[in-house]
C-alpha positions in Angstrom: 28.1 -15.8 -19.0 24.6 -15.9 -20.2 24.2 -19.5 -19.1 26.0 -18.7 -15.6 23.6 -15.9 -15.1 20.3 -17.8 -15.6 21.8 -20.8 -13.6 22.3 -18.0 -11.0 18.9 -16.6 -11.4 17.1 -20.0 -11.3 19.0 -21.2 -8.2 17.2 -17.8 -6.3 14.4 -18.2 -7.7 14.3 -21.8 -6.5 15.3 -20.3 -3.3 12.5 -17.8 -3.1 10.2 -20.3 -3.8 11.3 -22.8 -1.1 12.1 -20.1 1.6 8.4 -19.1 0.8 6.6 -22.0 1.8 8.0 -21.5 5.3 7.0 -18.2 5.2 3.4 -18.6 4.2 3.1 -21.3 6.3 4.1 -18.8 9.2 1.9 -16.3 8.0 -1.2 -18.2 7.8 -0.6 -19.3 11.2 -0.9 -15.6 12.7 -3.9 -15.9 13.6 -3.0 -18.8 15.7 -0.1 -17.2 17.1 -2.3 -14.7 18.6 -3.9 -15.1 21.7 -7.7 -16.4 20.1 -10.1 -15.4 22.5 -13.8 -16.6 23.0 -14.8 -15.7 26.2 -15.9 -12.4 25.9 -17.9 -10.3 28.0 -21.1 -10.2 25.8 -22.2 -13.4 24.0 -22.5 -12.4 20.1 -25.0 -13.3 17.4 -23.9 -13.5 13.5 -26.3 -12.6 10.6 -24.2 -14.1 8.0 -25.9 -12.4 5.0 -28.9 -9.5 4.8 -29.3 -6.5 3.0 -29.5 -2.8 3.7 -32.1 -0.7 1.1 -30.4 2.2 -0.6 -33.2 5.2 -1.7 -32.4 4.5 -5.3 -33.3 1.0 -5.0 -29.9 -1.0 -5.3 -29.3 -3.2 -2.2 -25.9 -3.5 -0.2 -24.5 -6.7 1.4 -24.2 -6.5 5.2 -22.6 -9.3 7.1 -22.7 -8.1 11.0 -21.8 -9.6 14.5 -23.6 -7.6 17.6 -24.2 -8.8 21.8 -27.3 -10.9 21.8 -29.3 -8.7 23.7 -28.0 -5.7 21.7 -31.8 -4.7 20.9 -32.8 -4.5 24.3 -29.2 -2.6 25.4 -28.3 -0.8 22.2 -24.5 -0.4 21.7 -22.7 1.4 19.3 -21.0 0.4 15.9 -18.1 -0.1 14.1 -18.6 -0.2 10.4 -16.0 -1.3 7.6 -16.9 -0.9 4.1 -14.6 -1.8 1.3 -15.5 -3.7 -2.1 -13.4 -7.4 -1.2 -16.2 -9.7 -1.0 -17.2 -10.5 2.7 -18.1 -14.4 1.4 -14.2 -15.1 0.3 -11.9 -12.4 0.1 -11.8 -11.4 3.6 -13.5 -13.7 5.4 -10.8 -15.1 7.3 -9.7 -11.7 8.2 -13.4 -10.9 9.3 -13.8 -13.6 11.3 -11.0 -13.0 13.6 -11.6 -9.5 14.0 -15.5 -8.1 13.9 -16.3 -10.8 16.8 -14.2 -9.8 18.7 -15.5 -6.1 18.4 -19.2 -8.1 19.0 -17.8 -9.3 22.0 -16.8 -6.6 24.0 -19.9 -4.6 23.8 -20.2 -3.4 20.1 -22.1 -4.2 16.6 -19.3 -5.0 14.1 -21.0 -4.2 10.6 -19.2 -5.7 7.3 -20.9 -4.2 4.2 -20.0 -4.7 0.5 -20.0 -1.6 -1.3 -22.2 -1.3 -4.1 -21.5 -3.3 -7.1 -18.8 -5.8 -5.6 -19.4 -9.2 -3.5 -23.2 -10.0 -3.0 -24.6 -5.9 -3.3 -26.2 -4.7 -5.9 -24.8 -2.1 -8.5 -22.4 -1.3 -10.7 -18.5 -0.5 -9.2 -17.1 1.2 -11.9 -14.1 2.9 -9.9 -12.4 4.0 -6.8 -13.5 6.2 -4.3 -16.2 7.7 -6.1 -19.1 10.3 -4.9 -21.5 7.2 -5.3 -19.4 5.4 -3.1 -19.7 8.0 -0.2 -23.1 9.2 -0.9 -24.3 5.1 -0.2 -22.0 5.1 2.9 -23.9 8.5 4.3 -27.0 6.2 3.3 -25.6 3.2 5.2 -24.8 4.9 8.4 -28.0 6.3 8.3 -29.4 3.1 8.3 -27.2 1.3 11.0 -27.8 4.1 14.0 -31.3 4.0 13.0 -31.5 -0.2 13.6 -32.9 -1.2 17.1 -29.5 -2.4 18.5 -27.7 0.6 17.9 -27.5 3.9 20.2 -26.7 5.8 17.2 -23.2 6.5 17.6 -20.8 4.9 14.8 -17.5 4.7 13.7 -16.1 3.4 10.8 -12.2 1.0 10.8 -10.5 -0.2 7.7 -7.1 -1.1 5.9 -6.3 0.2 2.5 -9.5 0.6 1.0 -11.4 0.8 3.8 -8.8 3.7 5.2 -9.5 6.0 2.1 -13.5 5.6 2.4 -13.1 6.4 5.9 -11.2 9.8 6.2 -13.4 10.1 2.8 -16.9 10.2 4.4 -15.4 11.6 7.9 -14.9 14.6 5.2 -18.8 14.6 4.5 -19.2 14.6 8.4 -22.4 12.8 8.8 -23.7 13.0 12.2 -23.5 9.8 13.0 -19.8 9.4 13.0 -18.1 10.2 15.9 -14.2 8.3 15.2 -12.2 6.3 12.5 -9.1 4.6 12.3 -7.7 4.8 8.9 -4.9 2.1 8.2 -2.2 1.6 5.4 -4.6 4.8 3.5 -3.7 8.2 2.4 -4.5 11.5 2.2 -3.3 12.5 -1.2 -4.2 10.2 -4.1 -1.9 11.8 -6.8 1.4 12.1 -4.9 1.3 9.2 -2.1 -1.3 6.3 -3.8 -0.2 3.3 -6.5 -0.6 6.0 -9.3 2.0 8.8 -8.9 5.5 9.7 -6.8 7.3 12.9 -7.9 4.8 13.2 -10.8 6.5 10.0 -12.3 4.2 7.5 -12.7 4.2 4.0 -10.3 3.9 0.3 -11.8 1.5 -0.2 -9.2 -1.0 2.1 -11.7 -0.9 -1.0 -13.9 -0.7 -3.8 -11.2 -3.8 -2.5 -9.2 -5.6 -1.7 -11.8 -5.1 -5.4 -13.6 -5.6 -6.8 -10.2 -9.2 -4.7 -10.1 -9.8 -5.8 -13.8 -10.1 -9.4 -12.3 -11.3 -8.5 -9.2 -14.6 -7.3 -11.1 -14.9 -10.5 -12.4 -15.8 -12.4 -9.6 -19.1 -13.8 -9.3 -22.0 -13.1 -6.4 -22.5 -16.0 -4.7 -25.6 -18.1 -6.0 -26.3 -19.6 -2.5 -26.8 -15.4 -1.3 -28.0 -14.0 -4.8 -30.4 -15.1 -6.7 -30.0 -13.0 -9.9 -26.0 -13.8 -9.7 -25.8 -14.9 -12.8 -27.6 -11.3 -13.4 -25.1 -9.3 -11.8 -21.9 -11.0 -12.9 -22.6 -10.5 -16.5 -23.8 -7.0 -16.1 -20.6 -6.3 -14.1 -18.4 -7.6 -16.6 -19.7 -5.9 -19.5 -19.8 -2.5 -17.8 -16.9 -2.0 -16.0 -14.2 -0.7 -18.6 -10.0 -1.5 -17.4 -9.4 1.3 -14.6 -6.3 1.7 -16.4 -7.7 2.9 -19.3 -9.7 5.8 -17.1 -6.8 6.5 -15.1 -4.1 7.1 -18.1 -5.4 10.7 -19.3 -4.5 12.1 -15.7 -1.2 12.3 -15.4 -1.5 15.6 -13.8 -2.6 16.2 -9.8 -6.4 17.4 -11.5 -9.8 16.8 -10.7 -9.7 12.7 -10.9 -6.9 12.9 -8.1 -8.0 16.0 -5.6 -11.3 13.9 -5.5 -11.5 11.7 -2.2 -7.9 13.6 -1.2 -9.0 15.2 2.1 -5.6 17.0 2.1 -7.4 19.3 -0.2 -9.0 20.5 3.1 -7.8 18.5 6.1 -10.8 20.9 7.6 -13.1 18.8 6.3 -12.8 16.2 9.0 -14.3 16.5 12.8 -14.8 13.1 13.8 -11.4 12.2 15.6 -8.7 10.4 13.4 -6.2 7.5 14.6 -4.4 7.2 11.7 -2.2 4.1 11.2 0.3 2.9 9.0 4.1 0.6 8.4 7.6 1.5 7.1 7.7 -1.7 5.0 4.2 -0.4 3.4 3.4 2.2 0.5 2.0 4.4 2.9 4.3 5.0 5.4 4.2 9.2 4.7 0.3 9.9 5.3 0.3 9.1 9.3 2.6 12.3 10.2 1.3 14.4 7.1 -2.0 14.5 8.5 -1.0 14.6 12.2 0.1 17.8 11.2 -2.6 18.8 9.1 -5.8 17.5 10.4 -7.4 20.2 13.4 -9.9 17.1 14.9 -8.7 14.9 17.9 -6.5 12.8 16.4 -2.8 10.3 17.1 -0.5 8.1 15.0 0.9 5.0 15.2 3.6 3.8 12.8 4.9 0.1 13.2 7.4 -2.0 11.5 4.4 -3.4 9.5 3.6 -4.0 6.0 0.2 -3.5 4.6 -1.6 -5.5 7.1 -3.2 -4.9 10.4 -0.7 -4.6 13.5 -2.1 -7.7 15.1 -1.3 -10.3 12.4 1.2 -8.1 10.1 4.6 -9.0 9.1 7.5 -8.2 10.1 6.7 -7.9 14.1 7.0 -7.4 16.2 2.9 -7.6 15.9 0.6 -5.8 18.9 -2.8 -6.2 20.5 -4.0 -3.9 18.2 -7.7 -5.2 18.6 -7.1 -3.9 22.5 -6.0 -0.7 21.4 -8.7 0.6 19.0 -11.0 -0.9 21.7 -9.4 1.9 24.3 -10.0 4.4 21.1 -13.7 3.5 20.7 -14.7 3.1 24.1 -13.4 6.8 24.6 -14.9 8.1 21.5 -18.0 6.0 21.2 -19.0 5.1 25.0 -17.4 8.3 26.7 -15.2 5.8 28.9 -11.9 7.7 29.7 -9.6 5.1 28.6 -6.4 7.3 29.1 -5.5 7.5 25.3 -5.7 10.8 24.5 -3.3 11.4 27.5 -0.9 9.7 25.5 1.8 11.3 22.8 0.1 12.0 19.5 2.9 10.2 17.6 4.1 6.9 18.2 6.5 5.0 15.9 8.8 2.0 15.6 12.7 3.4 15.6 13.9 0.4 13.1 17.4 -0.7 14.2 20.3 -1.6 10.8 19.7 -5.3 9.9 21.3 -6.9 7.1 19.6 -6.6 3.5 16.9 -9.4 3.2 14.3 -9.9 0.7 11.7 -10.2 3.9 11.9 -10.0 7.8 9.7 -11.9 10.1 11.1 -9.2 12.9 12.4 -6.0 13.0 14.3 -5.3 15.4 14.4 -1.8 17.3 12.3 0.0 20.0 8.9 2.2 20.3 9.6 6.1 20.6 6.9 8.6 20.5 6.5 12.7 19.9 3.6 14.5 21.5 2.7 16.4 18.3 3.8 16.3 14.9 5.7 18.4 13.3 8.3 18.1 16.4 10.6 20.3 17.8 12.8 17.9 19.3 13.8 17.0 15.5 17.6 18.8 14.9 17.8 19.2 11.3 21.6 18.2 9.8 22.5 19.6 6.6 24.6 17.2 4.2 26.7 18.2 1.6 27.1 16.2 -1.5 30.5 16.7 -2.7 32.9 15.9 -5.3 34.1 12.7 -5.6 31.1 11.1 -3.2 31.2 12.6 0.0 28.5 13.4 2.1 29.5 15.5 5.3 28.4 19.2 7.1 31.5 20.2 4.7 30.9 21.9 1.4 33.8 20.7 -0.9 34.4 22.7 -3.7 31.8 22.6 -7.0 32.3 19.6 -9.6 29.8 18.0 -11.6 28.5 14.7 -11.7 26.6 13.0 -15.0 23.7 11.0 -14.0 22.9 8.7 -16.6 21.9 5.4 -15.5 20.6 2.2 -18.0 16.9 1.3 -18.0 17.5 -2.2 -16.0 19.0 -0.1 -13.2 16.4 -1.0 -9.7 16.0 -4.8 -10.4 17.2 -4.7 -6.9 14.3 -2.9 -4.9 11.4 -4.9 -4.5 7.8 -3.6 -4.6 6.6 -0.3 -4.0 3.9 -1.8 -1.4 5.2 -4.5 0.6 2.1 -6.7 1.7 4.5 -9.2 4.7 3.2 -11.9 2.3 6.3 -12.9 0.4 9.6 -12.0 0.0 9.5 -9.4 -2.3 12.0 -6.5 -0.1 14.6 -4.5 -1.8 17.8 -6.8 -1.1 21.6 -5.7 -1.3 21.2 -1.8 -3.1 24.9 -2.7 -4.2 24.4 -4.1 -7.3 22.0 -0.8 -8.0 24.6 1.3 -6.7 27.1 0.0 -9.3 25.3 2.2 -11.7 24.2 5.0 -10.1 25.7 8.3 -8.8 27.1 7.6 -4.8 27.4 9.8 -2.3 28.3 8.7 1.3 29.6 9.9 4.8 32.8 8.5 6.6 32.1 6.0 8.9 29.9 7.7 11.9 31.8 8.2 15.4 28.4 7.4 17.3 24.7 6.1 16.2 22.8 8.7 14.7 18.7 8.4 14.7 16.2 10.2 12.1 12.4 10.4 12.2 10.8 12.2 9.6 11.5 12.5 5.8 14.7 13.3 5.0 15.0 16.4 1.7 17.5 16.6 -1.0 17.9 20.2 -2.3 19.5 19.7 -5.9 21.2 21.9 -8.6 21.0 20.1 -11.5 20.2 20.3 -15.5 19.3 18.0 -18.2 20.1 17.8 -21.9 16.2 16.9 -22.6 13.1 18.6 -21.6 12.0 15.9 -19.7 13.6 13.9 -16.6 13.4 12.0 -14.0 16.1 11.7 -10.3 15.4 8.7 -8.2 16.9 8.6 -5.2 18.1 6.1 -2.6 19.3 6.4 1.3 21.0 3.2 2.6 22.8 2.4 5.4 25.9 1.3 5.1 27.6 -1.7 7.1 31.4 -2.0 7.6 31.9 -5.1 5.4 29.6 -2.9 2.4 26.4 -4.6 2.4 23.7 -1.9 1.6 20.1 -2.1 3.0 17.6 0.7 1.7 16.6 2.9 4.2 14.2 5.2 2.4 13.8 6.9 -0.9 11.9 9.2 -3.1 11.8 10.4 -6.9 10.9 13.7 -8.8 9.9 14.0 -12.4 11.8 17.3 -13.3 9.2 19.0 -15.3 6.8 18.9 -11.6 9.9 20.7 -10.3 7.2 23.7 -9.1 4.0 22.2 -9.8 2.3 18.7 -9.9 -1.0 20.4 -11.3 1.0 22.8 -13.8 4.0 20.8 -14.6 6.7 22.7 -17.7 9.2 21.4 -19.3 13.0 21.5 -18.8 15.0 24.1 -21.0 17.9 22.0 -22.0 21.6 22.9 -20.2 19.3 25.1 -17.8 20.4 24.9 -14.5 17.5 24.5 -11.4 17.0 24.3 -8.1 15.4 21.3 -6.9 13.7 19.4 -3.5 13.4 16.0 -3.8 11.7 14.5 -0.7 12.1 10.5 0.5 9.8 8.8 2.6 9.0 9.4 5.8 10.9 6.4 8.2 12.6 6.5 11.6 16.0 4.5 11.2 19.0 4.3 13.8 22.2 4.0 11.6 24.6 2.7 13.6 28.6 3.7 15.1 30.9 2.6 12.4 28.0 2.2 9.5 27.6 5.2 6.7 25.0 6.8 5.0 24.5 6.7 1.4 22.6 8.6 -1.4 22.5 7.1 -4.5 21.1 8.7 -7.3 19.7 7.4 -10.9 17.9 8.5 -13.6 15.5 5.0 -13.2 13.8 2.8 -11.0 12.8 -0.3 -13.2 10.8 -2.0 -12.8 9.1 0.2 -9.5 8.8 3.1 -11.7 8.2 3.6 -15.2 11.0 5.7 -17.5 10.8 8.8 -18.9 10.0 9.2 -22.7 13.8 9.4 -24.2 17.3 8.4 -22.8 18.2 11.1 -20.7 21.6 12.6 -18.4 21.0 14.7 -15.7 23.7 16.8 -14.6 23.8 17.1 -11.1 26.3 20.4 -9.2 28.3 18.9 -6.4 28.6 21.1 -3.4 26.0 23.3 -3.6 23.5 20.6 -3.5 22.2 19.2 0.1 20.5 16.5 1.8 18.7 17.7 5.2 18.5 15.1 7.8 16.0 15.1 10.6 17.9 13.8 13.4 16.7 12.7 16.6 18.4 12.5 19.6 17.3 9.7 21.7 15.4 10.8 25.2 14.7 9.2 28.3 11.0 9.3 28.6 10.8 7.0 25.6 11.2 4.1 27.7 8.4 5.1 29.7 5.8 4.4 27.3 2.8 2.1 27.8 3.3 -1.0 26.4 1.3 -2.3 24.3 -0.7 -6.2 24.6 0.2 -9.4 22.7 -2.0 -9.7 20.1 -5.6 -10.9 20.7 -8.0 -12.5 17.9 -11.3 -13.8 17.7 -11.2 -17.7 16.2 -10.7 -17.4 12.9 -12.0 -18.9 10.1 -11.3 -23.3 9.2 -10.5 -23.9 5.4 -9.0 -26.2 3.8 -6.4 -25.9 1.4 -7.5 -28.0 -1.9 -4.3 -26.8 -3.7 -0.7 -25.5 -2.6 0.3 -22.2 -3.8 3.5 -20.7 -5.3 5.1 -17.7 -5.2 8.2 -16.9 -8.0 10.4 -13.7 -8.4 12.9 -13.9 -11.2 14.8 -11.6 -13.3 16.2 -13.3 -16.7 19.0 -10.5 -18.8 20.5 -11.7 -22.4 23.7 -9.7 -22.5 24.0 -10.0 -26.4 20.3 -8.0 -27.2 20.4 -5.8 -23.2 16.7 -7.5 -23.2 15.6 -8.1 -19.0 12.5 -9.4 -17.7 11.3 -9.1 -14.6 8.7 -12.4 -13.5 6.7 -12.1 -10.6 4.2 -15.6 -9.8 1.8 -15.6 -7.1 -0.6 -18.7 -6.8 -3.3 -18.4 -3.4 -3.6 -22.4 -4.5 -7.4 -23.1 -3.9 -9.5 -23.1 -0.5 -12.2 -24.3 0.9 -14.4 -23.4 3.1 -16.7 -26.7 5.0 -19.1 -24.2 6.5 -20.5 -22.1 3.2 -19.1 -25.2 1.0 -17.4 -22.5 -1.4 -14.5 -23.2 -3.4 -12.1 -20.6 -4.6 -8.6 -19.0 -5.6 -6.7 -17.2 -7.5 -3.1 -17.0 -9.5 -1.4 -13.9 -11.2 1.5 -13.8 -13.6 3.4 -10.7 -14.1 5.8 -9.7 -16.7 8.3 -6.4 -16.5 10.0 -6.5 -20.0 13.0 -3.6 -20.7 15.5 -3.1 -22.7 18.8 -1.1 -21.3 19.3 1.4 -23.7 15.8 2.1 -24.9 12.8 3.7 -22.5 10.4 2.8 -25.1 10.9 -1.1 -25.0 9.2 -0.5 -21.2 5.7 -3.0 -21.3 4.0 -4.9 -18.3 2.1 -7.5 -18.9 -0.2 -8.9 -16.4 -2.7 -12.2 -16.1 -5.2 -13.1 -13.2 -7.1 -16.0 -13.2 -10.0 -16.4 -10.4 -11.8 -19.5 -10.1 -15.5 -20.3 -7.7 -17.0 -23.8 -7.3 -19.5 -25.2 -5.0 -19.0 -29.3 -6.3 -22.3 -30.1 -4.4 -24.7 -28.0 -7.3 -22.6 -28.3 -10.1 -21.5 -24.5 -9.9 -17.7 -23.8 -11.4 -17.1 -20.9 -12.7 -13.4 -19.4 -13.8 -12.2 -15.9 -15.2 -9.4 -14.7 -17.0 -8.1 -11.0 -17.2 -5.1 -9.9 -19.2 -3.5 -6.3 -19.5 -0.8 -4.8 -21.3 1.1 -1.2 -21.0 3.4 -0.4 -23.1 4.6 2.7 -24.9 6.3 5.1 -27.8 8.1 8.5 -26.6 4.5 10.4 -27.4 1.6 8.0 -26.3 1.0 5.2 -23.8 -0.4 1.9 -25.0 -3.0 -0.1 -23.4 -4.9 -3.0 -24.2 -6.7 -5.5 -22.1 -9.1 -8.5 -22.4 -12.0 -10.2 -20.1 -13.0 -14.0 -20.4 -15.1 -15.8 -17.9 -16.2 -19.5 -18.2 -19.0 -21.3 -16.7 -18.2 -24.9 -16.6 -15.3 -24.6 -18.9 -18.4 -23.2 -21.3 -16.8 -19.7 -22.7 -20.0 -16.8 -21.7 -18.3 -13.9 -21.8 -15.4 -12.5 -23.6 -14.6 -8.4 -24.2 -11.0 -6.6 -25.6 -10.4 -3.0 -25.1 -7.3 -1.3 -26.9 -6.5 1.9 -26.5 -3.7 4.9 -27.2 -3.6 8.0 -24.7 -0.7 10.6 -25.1 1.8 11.3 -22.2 1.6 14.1 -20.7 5.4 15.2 -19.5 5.5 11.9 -18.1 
């Protein structure tokens, strides 16, 4: 069995690995796929490299493009700020976007925050005051500068969407509009670290991916103290792990840089953006309908990417649509999209379970606020024996109780359209996990919003975890995830003041999924699975633990909507537009694996994940570089405690023509006992294949109901 299983899982991960090289290939080619423009109506100027004076004396790198005769006919700017090193990490993605920006009538200003790429200073974690008080500093600075009229706004994904409703909240004068992408309001309950109070893998994989990330070196051809500033980098910046571990609560680390702690905050106007296949699909309508400033949504198919390149598609001219956004916020041109509904989304029709789309298919619909009225609100039963209907059955009981392994099936919390890494077929997950499903449906049903489970349920331990899972159903019993959510029992009332379970005690629960908007289609059910686990998405609670769960009386509310005519009136948007992006070439392939290996005689499983960028290289700044990352999700079925990541990233820089070759290597470990997690982590950097630099941390932190 043993033998037939890891033939089995070698053949798909061979698969994977094949099916991937068409799929990068495609992917690197979106640029190309766009419509690349170059004829704009201003002719643009690049300053590759210069620096912007902070008042305590540390420098920030600025890369900017701007109209050529923006000094004489100052325009306004567009400012993203985030910590990925304009000179390689995304300079590709900078190239065929701030240009374009330059082009139609705009300065298009790249800046390294402090401490990261070729600025000055130490980065020693996200989002913190330092990090806003030199943004305030740097838009100072720009709408001061000759070629600026003194209006800004500020555009960026992930990072560069936190910083950006971040310093909206410290309302400098200067900024009038943002458009926050793939970002988040809330850094405790909807960011990498925490969902339900139970604690995300991603904690581990950002933070190991921000160990190495720190490790890369300014570039000596921009910096002259490089050397400088890479060594004093690496020996400051401690594993954000290791700071983020003691705050396992929603406390003073998290509210920081969450503007949900007073949506108030913000008056610049917000278009807030996001993707169902990304980790952030529930921030776009949350602060629609908490923010009081001038502000719209878009959610697309997308994963975390921008719209115009993203995958799956469909892709849109999303360059041409935050152009209408700042020329109506920053040049007073009535472009006609504030006439337009608040709330736009992608309704995502039933495909088959995949481990990645190119397409999804399904239709634009939009809500002129948010919350919406024209949401009807169906109320689900779960009843014995695994129904799901308006019915209340009489009450049963149903054990939860689910082995460690069970979610081997449901990809990664944050899908980035990169490889195929999608939750596939939720059957197998199913298998061991409490179903509950409707009969087939007469007639397609719609939701938009986040569907709510309302549970009665106890436990025989004081602490516990529910997952739970919403697929739709096809006739022939292929499952594909639709949405789902988890709730760490003892933040039943409170993620700031969390308590623990009284054993046998029986509580009333809500348990909210993700936001989405799915059409389920006539003939296709609805399930709700429910587990104890989510390996190795989420990490288990501290003891083997059954939930009991009361039949009946427990719900799930569904936020229907009925389909309406005026959706096909929308606008529509463009194809997508780009300016020419950057030309590398591609030194070394890459490689992407995903494999899960289980020895039935010890209930061991391990979870591999590979992903090799190969090495580029760019003719222009003659800079070499790349990176690879090998991750390891070890578990045991029976045993919460045999739970441990281990993670390794190695970055490599060369220029060939002066001799300059440097490479780093970061490795991190998590693993735990019931009481205390355990961390340890190490730093080595070589500079050519000379050893300069080498640090270990180790440390034990207790768990806190988690």
């Amino acid at each position: 069995i043993n033998a037939r299983l890891t033939d089995r899982c070698h053949r798909h991960c061979l698969m994977v690995a094949r099916f991937n090289v068409i799929f990068r290939s495609s992917l690197n080619e979106a640029y190309m796929n766009a419509t690349i423009v170059d004829d704009f109506p201003h002719e643009v100027r690049e300053v590759e490299h210069a620096l912007i004076p902070l008042a305590d004396g540390t420098n920030l790198a600025i890369r900017y493009w701007l109209p050529v005769d923006a000094e004489i006919n100052p325009v306004p700017a567009i400012l993203e700020y985030i910590p990925y090193c304009k000179r390689d990490g995304t300079a590709a993605r900078d190239e065929a976007m701030h240009p374009y920006f330059a082009g139609h009538g705009y300065a298009a200003i790249r800046v390294d925050i402090r401490g990261s790429g070729e600025s000055e200073g130490l980065l020693l974690d996200e989002y913190l005051k330092q990090e806003q008080d030199d943004a305030l500093e740097v838009i100072a600075w720009i709408a001061a500068q000759l070629w600026c009229d003194g209006k800004v706004g500020m555009m960026g994904k992930s990072w560069g969407g936190f910083n950006g409703l971040q310093i909206a909240a410290r309302r400098p004068p200067e900024l009038k509009a943002i458009v926050t992408i793939a970002s988040t309001d809330d850094r405790y309950s909807d960011d990498i670290h925490y969902m339900g109070g139970v604690m995300i893998n991603d904690t581990m994989s950002w933070g190991a991916t921000m160990l190495g990330m720190m490790t890369r070196p300014p570039d000596p051809a921009l910096v002259d103290n490089w050397r400088e500033l890479w060594l004093e980098r690496m020996e400051t910046n401690e594993p954000w792990v290791k700071k983020w571990l003691p705050h396992q609560r929603r406390d003073a680390q998290w509210k920081h840089g969450s503007v949900i702690e007073n949506h108030g905050d913000i008056e610049a106007a917000v278009y807030a953006v996001g993707g169902w296949a990304d980790g952030y699909s529930n921030a776009v309508p949350r602060m629609l309908a908490g923010l009081s400033c001038p502000r719209k949504g878009l959610v697309g198919p997308w994963a975390h990417k921008y719209p115009h390149f993203a995958s799956p598609g469909p892709r849109i001219g999303f360059l041409q649509e935050t152009l209408r956004w700042w020329d109506h916020w920053l040049k007073d041109i009535d472009t006609g999209i504030m006439d337009e509904p608040e709330y736009r989304v992608w309704m995502l029709e039933s495909v088959r379970p995949a481990t990645m789309y190119l397409e999804r298919p399904g239709r634009w619909v939009a809500e002129p606020g948010w919350p919406s009225d024209h949401i009807d609100h169906q109320v689900m039963h779960l009843n014995d024996g695994g129904g799901l209907s308006e019915n209340k059955s009489a009450s049963g009981d149903a054990a939860i109780k689910t082995p460690m392994t069970m979610g081997l099936r449901q990809g990664e919390w944050c899908g980035y359209g990169l490889v195929p890494d999608w939750p596939v077929d939720q059957r197998e997950d199913d298998g061991c996990s409490i179903v509950f499903e409707t009969a087939p449906l007469d007639e397609a049903v719609e939701i938009l919003g986040a569907p709510v489970l309302e549970l009665d349920v106890s436990a025989d331990k004081p602490n516990a975890f529910v997952v739970a899972r919403m697929s739709d159903v096809a006739p022939d019993g292929g499952a594909t995830r639709v949405t789902y959510g988890v709730l760490n029992l003892t933040h039943r009332d409170s993620h700031e003041f969390p308590e623990p379970l009284e054993p046998g005690k029986s509580y009333r629960v809500r348990l909210q999924l993700n936001d989405v908007a799915q059409q389920f289609p006539a003939g296709h059910r609805i399930r709700i699975a429910l587990s104890n686990h989510m390996w190795p998405l989420l990490w288990p609670s501290p003891e083997p633990v059954t939930v009991t769960l009361a039949t009946g009386s427990s719900t799930l509310d569904l936020p229907v909507r009925p389909a309406r005519d005026d959706d096909s009136a929308l606008r529509t948007f463009g194809p997508p537009e780009s300016s020419k992006p950057q030309e590398t070439v591609k030194l070394e392939p890459g490689d992407y694996q995903r494999k899960v290996e289980h020895d039935d005689t010890t209930g061991d499983t391990r979870v591999t994940v590979i992903n090799d960028s190969g090495l580029v290289h760019d003719p222009e700044t003659d800079w070499t570089y790349g990176s690879r990352v090998e991750q390891h999700f070890d578990i045991s079925e029976d045993d919460p405690t045999s739970a441990r990541i281990f993670i390794h990233w190695t970055y490599r820089f060369q220029r060939p023509s002066d001799g300059f070759d440097i490479r780093t290597e970061t490795r991190s470990t998590l693993a735990c006992t019931r009481d205390d997690w355990l961390f340890w982590a190490d730093c080595e950097a070589y500079e050519n294949e000379r050893r300069v630099f080498a640090k270990t941390w180790d440390t034990t932190v207790p768990r806190d109901l988690n």
